[in-house]
N, C-alpha and C positions, 0 to 999 in steps of 0.2 A: 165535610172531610172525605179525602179519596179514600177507596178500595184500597186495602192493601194487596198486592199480587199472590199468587197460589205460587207453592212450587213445586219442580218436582227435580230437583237438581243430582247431577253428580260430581266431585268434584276428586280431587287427588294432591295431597303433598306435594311439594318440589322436586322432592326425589321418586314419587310414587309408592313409596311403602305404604301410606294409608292413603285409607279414601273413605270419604264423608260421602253421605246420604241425605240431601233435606230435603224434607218433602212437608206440605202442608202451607198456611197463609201466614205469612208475616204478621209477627203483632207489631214489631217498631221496627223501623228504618230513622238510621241518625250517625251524626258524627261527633265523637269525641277526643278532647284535645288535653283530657288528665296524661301526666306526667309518665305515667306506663303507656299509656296509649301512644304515646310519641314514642319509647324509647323501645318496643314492639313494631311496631308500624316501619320506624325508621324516617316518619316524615312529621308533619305540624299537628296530625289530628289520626285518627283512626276512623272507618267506616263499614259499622254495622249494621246485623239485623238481630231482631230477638222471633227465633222460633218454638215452639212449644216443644219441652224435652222427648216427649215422643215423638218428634217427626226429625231427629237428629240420630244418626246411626255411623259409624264407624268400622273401617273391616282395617286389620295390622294394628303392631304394637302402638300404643303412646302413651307418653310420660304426660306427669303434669304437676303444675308449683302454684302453692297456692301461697296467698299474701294477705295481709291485711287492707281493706280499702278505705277511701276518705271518708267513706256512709260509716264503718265501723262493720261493715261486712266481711265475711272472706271470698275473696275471690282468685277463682282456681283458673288457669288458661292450660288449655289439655294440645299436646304440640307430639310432632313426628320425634323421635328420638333420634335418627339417623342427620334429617336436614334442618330440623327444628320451627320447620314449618308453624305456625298457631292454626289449629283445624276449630277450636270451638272455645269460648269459654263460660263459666257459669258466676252466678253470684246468692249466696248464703239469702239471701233478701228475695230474691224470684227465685226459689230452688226448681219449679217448674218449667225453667224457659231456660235456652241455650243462646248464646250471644256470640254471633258467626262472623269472621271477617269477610266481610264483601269481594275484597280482593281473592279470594279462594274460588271465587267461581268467574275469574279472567277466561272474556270473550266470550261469558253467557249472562252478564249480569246487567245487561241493559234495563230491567226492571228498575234500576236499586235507584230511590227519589229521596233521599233524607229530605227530613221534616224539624231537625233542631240541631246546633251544637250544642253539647253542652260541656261542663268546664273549661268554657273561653276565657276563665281569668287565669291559666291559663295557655292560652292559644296565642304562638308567636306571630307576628306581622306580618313576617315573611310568607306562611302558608297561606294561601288565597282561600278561601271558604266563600261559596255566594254570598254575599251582601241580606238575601232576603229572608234568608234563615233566621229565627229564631235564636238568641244567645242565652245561655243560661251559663251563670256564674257555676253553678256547680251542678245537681241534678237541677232537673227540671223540677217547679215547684209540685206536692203533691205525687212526686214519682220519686223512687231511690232506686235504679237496677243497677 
């Protein structure tokens, strides 16, 4: 199994009212293609990281809405109020760990190697996801974040 990368990032909203802080090793890098995760994203799948809640820091206002998930979790996605940016979000199930859009840290994120999809049933045809990934129908067996 590879390393996963240390970080020590800065990143910032679309409009810049907030700005994230992540700092520390990645526990999971991966992509997912549940039904919120597209209709967030805006594309076939979403691509995350999971960092340990301490090394996740925030400076300006943000909102956040929380939902019910397919695990029977709640899950909250914490966003800019002004541009609605997604800066982080969490799940009832890993209360510990913060789950980051990858996309927030454009043109420093050459780290980011996911390791699975998961909820590819489902994941439209259209968005290309590598071939050598790992699919999992819903979590990954033995995992629920």
């Amino acid at each position: 199994m590879s390393r996963m990368p240390q970080l020590d990032l800065t990143a910032a909203c679309d409009c810049g009212a907030v700005a994230l802080f992540a700092k520390g090793e990645a526990i999971s890098m991966f992509q997912c293609a549940c039904l919120n995760c597209q209709k967030v994203s805006g594309g076939g799948h979403s691509s995350v990281l999971l960092l340990p809640a301490d090394g996740v820091r925030t400076t300006g206002a943000t909102k956040s809405i929380a939902r019910s998930a397919d695990s029977g979790a709640t899950f909250t996605r914490h966003f800019c109020p002004e541009c609605g940016t997604t800066l982080y979000a969490q799940s009832s199930r890993v209360p510990g760990f913060r789950i980051l859009p990858v996309g927030l840290f454009a043109g420093q994120n050459d780290w980011f190697a996911p390791n699975q999809l998961i909820f590819a049933r489902s994941h439209p045809a259209w968005d290309l996801v590598e071939d050598h990934l790992p699919r999992h129908e819903a979590y990954r067996p033995s995992q629920k974040q």
